[in-house]
C-alpha positions in Angstrom: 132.2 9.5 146.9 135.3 8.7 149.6 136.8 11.8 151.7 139.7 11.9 149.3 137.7 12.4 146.2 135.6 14.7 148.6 138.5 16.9 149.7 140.0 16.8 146.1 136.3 18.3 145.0 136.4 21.4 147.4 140.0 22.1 147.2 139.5 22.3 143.4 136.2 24.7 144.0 138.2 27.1 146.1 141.4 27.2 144.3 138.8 28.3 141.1 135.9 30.5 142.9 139.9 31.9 144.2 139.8 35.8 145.7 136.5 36.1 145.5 135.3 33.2 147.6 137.5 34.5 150.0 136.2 38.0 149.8 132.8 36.6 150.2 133.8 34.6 152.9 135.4 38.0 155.1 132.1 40.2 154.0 130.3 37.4 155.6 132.0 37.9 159.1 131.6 41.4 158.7 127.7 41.3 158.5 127.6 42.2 155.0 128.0 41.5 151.3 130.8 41.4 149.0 132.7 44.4 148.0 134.8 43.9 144.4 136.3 46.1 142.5 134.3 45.1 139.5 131.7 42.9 139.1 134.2 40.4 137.8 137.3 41.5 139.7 137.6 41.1 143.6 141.7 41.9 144.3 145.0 41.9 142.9 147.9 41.0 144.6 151.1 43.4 143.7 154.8 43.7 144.7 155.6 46.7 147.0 158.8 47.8 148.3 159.4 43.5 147.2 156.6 42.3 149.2 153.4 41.0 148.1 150.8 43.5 149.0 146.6 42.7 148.2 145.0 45.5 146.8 141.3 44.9 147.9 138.5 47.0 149.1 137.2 47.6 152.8 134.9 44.2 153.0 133.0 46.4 155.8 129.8 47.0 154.3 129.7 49.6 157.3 132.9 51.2 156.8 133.8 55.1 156.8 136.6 57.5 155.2 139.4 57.7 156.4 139.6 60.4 158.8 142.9 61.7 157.1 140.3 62.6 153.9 137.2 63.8 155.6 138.3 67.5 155.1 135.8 69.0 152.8 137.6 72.4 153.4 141.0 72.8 153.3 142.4 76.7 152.6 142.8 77.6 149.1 145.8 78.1 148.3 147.4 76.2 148.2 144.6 73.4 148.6 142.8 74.6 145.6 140.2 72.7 143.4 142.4 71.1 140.2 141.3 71.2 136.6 139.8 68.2 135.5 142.5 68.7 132.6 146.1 69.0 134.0 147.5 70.3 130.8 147.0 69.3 126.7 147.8 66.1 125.9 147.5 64.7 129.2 144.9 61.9 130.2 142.8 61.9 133.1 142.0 58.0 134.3 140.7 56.5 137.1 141.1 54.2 139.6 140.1 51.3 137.5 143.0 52.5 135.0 145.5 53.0 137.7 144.6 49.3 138.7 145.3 47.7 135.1 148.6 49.9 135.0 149.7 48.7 138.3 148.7 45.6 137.7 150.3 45.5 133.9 153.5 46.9 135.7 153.3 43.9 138.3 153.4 41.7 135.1 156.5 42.6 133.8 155.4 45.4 131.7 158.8 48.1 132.5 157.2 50.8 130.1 155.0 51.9 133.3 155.7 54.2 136.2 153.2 54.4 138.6 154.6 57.5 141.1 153.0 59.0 144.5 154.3 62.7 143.6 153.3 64.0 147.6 156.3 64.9 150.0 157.4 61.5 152.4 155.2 63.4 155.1 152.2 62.7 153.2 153.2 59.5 152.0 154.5 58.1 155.1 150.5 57.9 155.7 149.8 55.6 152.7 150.2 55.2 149.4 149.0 52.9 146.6 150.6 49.6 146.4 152.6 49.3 143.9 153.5 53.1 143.6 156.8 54.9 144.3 157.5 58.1 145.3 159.4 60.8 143.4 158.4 63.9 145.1 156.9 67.1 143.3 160.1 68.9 144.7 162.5 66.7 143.3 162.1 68.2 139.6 161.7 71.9 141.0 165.4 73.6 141.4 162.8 76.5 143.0 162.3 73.7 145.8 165.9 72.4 146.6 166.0 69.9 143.2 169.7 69.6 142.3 170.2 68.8 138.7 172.3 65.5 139.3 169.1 65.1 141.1 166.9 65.9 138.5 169.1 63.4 136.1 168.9 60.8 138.7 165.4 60.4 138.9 164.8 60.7 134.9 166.9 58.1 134.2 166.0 55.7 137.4 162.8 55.2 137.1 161.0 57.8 134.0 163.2 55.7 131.4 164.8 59.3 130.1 168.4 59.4 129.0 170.7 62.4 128.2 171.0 63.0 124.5 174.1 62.8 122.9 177.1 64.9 124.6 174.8 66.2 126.8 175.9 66.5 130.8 175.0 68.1 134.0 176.0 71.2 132.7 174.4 71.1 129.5 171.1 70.0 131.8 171.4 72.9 134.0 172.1 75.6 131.0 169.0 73.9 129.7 166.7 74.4 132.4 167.9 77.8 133.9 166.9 78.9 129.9 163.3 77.1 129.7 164.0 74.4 126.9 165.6 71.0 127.6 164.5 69.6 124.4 168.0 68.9 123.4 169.4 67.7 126.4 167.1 65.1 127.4 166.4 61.4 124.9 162.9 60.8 125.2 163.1 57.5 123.1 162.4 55.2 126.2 160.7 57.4 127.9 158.0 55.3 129.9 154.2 55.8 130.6 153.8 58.2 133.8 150.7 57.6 135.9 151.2 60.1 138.6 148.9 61.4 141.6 149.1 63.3 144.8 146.0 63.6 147.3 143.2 64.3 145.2 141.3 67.0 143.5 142.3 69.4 145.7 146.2 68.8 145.8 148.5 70.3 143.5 151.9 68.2 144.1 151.2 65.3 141.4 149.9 68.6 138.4 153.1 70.5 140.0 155.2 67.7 138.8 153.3 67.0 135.2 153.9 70.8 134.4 157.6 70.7 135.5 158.1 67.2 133.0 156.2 69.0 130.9 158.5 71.7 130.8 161.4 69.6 130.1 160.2 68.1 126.9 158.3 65.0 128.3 155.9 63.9 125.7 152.3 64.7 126.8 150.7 61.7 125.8 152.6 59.4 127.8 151.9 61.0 131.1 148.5 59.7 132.6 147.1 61.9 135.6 145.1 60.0 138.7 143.2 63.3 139.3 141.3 61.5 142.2 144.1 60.4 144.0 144.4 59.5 147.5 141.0 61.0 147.9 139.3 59.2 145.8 141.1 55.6 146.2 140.2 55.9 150.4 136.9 56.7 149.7 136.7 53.9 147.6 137.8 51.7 151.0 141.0 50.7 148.4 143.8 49.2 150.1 146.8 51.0 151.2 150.5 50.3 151.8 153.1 52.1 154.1 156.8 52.7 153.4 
């Protein structure tokens, strides 16, 4: 066989064996073995903030937490142990579900929200790729939430129009009395995968209960009860704003 039809051989190889020769490759110069996210699945690369970000675990085979999420004992309240249930109707997934959603959502698929519900303090440590923040207290009037606001983020990015005649002040009316079910279209409303620091962290249930309260269906609300938590200990790959 010549060098060209040798070269042409290997390329081919690694351009099929793909992310998970690499992987293999880094574990290697790490002193360990491959870490995938499945057996089958080593990374996927997503779009964040328009950039291509790789969403692949710690290759370290000697790797620790992340400091940030070695607390085993933060004060309750308001760090208080969540239900493993957020509220009827609502799924609880996990980080292989939050992958398929980010990564259907990477592929075109506009009927998926993926949203980091934590305050920009929180996130400005790391969120998932792929993920965007809408705030807990951006759907709480209690918490500063204006209802333009409110409006603003329903129809930019939950896929939630006001029904019929409906306006601001119709909106506010609604929610100062408790039932928005005729205010807001829920037609187009998309799937909600939410999450906030983990089991312990009540910003991402905060915001299910409020959408909850304002007529989002239930089933189309998905909660990522591990979070944060859960996806660092999991040496998951993070991104920064």
């Amino acid at each position: 066989m010549t060098s060209i039809k040798k070269l042409t051989t290997i390329t081919a190889m690694v351009l099929t064996l793909g992310v998970g020769f690499a992987g293999g490759v880094f574990a290697d110069s790490h002193g360990g073995k491959p870490v995938g996210i499945t057996p089958d699945l080593m990374s996927i690369t997503v779009k964040h903030n328009g950039k291509d970000v790789e969403i692949i675990r710690n290759q370290d085979n000697k790797a620790v937490v992340n400091p940030a999420f070695a607390k085993t004992s933060r004060p309750c309240p308001p760090f208080c142990i969540q239900p493993m249930q957020v509220a009827p109707g609502v799924e609880t997934i996990g980080e292989g579900e939050v992958i398929k959603y980010i990564a259907d959502m990477n592929d075109g698929d506009s009927s998926i929200f993926v949203g980091d519900s934590r305050t920009p303090d929180w996130v400005a440590k790391g969120t998932i790729p792929g993920a965007v923040n809408v705030s807990w207290t951006s759907l709480v009037p209690a918490k500063g939430a204006t209802t333009e606001g409110i409006i603003d983020v329903m129809s930019k990015h939950f896929g939630v129009k006001l029904a019929g005649d409906s306006d601001a002040m119709d909106v506010n009316e609604a929610i100062t009395d408790g039932d928005t079910s005729s205010v807001f279209d829920y037609s187009g409303a998309k799937t909600l995968v939410l999450f906030c620091n983990g089991m312990w962290c009540g910003q991402s249930p905060a915001s299910i209960r409020t959408l909850l309260k304002y007529g989002y269906p239930a089933e189309k609300i998905k909660y990522f009860r591990g979070g944060m938590q859960t996806w660092e200990i999991l040496g998951l790959s993070t991104a920064k704003p």
